[in-house]
DSSP file (Angstrom, degrees, kcal/mol; ACC not computed):
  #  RESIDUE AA STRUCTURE BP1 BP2  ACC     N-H-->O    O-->H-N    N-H-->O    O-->H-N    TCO  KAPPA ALPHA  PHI   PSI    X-CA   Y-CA   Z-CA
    1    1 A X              0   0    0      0, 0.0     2,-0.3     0, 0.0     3,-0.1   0.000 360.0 360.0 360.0 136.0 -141.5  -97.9   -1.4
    2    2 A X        -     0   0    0      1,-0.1     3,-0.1     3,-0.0     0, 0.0  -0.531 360.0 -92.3 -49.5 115.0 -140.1  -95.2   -3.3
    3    3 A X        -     0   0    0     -2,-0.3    -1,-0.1     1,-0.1     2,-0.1   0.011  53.5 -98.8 -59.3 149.1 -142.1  -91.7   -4.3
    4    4 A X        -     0   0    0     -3,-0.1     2,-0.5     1,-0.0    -1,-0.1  -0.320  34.9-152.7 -59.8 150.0 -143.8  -91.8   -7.5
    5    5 A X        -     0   0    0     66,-0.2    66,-0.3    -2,-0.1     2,-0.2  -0.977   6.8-163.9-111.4 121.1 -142.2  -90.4  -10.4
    6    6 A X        -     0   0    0     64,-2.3     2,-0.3    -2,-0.5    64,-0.2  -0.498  27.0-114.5 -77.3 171.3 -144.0  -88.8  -13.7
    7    7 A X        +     0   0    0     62,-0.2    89,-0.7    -2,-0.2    62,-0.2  -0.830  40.9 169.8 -84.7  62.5 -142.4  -88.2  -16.8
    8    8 A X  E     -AB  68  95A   0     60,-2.4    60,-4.2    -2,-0.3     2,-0.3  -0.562  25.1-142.3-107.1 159.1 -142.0  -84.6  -18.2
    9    9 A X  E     -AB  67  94A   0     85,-1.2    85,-3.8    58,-0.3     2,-0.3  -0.884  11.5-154.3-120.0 160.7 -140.5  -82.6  -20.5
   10   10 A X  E     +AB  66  93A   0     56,-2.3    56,-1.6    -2,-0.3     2,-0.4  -0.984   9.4 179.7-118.5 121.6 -139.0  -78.8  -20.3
   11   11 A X  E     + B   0  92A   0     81,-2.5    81,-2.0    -2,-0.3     2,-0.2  -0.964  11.1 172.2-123.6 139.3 -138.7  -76.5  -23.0
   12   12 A X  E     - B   0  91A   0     52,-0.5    52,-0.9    -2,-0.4     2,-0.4  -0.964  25.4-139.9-148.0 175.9 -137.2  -73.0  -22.2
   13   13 A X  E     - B   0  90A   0     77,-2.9    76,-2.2    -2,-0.2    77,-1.1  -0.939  20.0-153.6-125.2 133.2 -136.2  -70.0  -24.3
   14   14 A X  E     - B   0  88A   0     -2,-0.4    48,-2.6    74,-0.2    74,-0.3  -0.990  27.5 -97.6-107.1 101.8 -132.9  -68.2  -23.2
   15   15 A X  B     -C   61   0A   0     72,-2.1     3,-0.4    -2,-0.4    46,-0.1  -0.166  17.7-143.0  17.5  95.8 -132.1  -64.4  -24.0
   16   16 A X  S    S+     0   0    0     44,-0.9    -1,-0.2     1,-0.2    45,-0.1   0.388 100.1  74.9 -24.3 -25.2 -129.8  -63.9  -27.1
   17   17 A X  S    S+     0   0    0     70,-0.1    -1,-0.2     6,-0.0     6,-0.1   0.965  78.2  89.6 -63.3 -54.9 -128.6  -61.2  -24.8
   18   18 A X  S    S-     0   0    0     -3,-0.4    -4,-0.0    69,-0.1    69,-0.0   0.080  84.4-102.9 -42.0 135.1 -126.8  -63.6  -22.7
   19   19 A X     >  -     0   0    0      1,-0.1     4,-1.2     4,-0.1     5,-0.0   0.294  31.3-110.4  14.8 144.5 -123.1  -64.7  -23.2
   20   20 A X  H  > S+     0   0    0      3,-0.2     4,-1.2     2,-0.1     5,-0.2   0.480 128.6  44.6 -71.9 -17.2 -122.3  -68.2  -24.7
   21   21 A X  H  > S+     0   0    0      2,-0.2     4,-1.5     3,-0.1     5,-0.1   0.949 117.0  44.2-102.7 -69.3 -121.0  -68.6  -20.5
   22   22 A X  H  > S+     0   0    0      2,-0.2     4,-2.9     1,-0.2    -1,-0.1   0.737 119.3  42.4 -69.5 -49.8 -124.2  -67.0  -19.2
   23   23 A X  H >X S+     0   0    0     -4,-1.2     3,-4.1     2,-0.2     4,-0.9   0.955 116.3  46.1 -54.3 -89.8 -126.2  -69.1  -21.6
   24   24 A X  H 3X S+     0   0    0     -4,-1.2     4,-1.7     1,-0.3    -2,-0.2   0.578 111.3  55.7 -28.1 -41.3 -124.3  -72.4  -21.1
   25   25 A X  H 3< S+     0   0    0     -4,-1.5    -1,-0.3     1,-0.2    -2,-0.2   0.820 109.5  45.1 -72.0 -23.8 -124.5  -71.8  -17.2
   26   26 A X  H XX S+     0   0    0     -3,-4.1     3,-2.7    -4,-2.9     4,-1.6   0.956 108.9  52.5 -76.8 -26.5 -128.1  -71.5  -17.2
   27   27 A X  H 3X S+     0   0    0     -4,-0.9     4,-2.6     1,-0.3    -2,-0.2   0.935 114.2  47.9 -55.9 -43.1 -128.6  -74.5  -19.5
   28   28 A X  H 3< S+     0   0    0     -4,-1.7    -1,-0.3     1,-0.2    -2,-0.2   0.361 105.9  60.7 -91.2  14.3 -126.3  -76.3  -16.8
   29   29 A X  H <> S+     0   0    0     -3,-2.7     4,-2.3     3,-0.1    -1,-0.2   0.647 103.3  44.1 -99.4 -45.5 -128.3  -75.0  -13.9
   30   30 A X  H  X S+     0   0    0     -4,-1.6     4,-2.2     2,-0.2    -2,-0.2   0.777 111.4  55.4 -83.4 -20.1 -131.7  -76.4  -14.6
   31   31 A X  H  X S+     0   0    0     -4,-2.6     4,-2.9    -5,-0.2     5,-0.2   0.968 111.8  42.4 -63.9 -46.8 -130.1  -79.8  -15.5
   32   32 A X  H  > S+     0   0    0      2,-0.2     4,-3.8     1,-0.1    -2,-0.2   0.956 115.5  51.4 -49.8 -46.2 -128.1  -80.1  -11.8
   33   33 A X  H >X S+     0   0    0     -4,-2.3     3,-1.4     1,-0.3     4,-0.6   0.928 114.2  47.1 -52.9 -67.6 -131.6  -78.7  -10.3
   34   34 A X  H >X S+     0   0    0     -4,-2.2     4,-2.6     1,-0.3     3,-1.7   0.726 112.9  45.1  -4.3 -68.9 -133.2  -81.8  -12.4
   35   35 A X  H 3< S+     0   0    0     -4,-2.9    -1,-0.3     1,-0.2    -2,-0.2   0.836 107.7  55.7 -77.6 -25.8 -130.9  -84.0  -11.3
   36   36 A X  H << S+     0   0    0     -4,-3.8    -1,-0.2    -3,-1.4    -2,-0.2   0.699 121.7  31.2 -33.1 -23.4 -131.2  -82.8   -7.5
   37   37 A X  H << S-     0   0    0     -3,-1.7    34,-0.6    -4,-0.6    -2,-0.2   0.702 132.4 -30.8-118.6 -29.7 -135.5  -83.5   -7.7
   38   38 A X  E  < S-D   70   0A   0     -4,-2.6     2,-0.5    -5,-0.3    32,-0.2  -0.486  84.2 -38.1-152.1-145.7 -135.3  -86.5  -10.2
   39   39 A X  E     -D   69   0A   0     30,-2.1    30,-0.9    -2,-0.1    -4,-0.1  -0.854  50.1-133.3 -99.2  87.8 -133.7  -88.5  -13.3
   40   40 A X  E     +D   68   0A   0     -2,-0.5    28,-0.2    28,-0.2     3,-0.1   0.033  33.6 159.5 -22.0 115.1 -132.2  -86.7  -16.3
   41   41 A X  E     +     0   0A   0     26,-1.0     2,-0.5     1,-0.2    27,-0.1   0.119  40.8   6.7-106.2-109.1 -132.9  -87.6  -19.4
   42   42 A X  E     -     0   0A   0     24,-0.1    25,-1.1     2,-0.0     2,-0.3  -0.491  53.3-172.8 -58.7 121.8 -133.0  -86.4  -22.9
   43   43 A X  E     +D   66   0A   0     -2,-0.5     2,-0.2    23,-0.2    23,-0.2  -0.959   5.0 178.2-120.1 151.4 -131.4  -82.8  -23.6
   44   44 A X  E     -D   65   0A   0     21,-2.5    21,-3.1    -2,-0.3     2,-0.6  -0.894  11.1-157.2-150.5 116.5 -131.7  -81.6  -26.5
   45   45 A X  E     -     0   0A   0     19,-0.3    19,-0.2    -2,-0.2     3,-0.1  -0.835  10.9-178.1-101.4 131.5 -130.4  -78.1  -27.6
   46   46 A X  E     -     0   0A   0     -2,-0.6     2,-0.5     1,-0.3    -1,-0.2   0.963  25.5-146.8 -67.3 -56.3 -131.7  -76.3  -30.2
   47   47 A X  E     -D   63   0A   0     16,-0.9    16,-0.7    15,-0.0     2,-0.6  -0.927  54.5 -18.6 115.8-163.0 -129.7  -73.4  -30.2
   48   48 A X  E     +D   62   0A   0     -2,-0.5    14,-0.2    14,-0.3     2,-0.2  -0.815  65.0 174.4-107.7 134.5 -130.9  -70.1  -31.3
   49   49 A X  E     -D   61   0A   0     12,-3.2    12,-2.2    -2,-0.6     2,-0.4  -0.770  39.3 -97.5-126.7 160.7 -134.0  -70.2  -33.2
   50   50 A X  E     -D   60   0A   0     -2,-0.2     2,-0.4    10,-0.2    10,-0.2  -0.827  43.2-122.6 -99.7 157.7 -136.3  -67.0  -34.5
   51   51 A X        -     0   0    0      8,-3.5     3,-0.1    -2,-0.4    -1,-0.0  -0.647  10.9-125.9 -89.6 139.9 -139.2  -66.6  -32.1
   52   52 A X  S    S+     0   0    0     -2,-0.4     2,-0.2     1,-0.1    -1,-0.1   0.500 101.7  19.2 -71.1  13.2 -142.8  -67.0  -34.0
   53   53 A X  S    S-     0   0    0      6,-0.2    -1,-0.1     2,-0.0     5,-0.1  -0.843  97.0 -95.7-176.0 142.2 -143.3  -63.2  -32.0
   54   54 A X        -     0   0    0     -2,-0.2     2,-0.4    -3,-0.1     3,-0.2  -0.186  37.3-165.1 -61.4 142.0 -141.0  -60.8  -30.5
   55   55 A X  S    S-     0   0    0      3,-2.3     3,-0.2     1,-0.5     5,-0.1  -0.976  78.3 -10.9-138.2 117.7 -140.6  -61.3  -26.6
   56   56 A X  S    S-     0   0    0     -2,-0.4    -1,-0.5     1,-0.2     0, 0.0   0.842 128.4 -60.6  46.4  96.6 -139.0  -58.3  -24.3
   57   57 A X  S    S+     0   0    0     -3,-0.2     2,-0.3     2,-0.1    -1,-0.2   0.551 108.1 136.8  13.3  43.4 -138.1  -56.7  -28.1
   58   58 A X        -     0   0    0     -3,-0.2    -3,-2.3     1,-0.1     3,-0.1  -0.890  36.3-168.9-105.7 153.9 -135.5  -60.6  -28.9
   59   59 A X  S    S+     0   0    0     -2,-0.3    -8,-3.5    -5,-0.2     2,-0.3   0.358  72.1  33.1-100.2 -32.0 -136.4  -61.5  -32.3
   60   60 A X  E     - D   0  50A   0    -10,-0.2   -44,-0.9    -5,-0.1     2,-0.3  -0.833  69.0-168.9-140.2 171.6 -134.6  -64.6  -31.5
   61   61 A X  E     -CD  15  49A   0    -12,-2.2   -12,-3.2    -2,-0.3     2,-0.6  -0.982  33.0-103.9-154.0 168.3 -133.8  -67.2  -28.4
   62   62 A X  E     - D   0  48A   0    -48,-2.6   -14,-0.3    -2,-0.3   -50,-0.1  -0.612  38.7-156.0 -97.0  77.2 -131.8  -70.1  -27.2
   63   63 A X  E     - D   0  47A   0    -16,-0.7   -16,-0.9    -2,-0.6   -17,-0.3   0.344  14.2-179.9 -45.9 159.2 -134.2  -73.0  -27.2
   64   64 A X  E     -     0   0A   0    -52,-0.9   -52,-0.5   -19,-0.2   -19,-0.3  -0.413  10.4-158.9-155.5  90.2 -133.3  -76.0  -24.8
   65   65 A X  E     + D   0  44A   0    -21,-3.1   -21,-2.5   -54,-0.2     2,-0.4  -0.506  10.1 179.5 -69.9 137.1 -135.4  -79.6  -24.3
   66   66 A X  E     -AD  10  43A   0    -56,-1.6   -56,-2.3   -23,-0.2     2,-0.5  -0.945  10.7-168.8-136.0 141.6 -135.1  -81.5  -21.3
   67   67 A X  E     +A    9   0A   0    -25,-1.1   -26,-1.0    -2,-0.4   -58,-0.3  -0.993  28.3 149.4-120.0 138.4 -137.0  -84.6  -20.9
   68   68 A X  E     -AD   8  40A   0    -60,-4.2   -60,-2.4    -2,-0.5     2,-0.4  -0.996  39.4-131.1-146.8 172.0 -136.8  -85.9  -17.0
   69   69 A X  E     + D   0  39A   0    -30,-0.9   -30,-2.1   -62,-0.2   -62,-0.2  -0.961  36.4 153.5-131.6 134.0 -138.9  -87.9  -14.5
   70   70 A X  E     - D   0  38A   0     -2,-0.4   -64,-2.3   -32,-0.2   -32,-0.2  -0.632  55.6 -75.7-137.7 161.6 -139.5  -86.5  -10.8
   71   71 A X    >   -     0   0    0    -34,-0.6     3,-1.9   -66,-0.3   -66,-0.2  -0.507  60.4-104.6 -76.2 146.4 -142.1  -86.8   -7.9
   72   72 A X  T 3  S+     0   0    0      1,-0.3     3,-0.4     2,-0.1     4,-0.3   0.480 113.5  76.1 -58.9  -6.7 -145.3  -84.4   -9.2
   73   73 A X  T 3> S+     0   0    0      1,-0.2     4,-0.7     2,-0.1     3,-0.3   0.755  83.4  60.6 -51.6 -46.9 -144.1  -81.9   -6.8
   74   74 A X  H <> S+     0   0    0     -3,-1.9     4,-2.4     1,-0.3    -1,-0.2   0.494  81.1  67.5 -70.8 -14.4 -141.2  -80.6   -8.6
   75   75 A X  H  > S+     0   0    0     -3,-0.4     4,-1.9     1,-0.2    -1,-0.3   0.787 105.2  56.8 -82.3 -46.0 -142.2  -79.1  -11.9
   76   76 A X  H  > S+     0   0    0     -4,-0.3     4,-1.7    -3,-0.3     5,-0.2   0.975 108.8  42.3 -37.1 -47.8 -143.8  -76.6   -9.4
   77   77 A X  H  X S+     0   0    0     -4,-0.7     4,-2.5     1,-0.2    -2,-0.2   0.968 116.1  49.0 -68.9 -45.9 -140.4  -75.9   -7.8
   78   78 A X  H  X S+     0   0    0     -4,-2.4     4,-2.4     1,-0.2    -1,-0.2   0.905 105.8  63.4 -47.2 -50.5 -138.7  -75.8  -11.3
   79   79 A X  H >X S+     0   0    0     -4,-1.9     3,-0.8     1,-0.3     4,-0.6   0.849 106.4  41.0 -17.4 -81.5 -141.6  -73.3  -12.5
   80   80 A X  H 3X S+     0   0    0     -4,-1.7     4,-1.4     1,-0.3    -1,-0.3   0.750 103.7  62.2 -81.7 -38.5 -140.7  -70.9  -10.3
   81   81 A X  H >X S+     0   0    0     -4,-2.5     4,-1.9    -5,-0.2     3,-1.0   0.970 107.1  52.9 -21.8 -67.9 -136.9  -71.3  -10.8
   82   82 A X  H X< S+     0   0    0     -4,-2.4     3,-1.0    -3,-0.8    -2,-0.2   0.861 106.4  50.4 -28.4 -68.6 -137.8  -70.2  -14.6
   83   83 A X  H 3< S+     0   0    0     -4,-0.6    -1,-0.2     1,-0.3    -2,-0.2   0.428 113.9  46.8 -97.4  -2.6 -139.8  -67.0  -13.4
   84   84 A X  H << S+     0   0    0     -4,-1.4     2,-0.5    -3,-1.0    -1,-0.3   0.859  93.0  92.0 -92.9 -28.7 -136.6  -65.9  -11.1
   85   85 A X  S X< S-     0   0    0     -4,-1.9     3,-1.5    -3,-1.0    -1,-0.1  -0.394  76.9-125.3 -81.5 118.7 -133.9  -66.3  -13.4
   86   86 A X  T 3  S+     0   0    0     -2,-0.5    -1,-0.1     1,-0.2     3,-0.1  -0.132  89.2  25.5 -64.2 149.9 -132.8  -63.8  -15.4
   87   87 A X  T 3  S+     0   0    0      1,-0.4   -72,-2.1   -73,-0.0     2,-0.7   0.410  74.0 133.8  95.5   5.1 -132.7  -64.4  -19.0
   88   88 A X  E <   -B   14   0A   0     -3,-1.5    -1,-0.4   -74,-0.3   -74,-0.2  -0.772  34.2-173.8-117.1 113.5 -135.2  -66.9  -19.0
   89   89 A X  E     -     0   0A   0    -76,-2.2     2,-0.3    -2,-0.7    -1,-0.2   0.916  68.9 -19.9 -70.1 -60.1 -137.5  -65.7  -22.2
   90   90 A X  E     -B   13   0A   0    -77,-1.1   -77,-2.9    -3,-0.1     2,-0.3  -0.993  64.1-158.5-158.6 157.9 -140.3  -68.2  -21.8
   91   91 A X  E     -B   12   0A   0     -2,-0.3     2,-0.3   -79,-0.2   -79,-0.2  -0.931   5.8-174.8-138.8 149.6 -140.7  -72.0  -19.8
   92   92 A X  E     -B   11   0A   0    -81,-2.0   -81,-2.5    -2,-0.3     2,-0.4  -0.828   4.9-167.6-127.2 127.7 -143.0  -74.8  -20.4
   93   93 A X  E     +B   10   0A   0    -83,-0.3     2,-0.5    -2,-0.3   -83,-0.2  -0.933  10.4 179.6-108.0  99.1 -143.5  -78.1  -18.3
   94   94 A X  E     -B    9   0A   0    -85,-3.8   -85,-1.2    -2,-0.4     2,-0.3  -0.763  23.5-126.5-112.8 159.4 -145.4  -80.6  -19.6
   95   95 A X  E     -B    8   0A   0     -2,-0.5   -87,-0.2   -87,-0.2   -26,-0.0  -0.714   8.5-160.2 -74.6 154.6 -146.3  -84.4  -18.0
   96   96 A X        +     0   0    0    -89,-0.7    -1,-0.2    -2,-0.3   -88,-0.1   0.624  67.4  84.9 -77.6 -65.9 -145.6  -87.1  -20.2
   97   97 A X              0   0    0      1,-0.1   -91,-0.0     0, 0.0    -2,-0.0  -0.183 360.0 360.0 -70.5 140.8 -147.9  -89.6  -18.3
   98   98 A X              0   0    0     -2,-0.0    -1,-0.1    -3,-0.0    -3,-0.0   0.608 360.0 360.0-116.5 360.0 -151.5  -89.6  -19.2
């Protein structure tokens, strides 16, 4: 038998400072890790949006939605991904599954 999989989604907020190629590469860094731990799914990029409060003085960020499903272990691993890479405004991981 296979390890369990949940069902989460990822929203993170990107630094305005960043590049359209700095931006893009992280976007295309957390998908590979994704696809490393679990199943893509949905992405859905926002783009730059204004933030409802200023974060490191950005007024604005580069939203990004990820929907995927992974063993519950990994949204840990991802977590911490988030809090190392620079540019990475703000991260949330929620489960799906109830």
């Amino acid at each position: 038998m296979g390890k369990v999989k949940s069902r989460y989604e990822t929203v993170f907020i990107l630094s305005p400072a960043l590049s359209e190629e700095a931006t893009a590469a992280a976007v295309e860094k957390f998908k590979a890790l994704i696809e490393q731990n679990g199943t893509l799914g949905e992405i859905d990029e926002w783009g730059k949006r204004r933030l409802a409060y200023e974060i490191d003085d950005q007024a604005e960020g580069y939203y990004t939605l990820i929907s995927f499903e992974s063993p519950p272990d990994f949204p840990a691993e991802l977590d911490r991904v988030y809090r190392i890479t620079d540019g990475v405004l703000r991260s949330l991981i929620i489960c799906k599954d109830e």
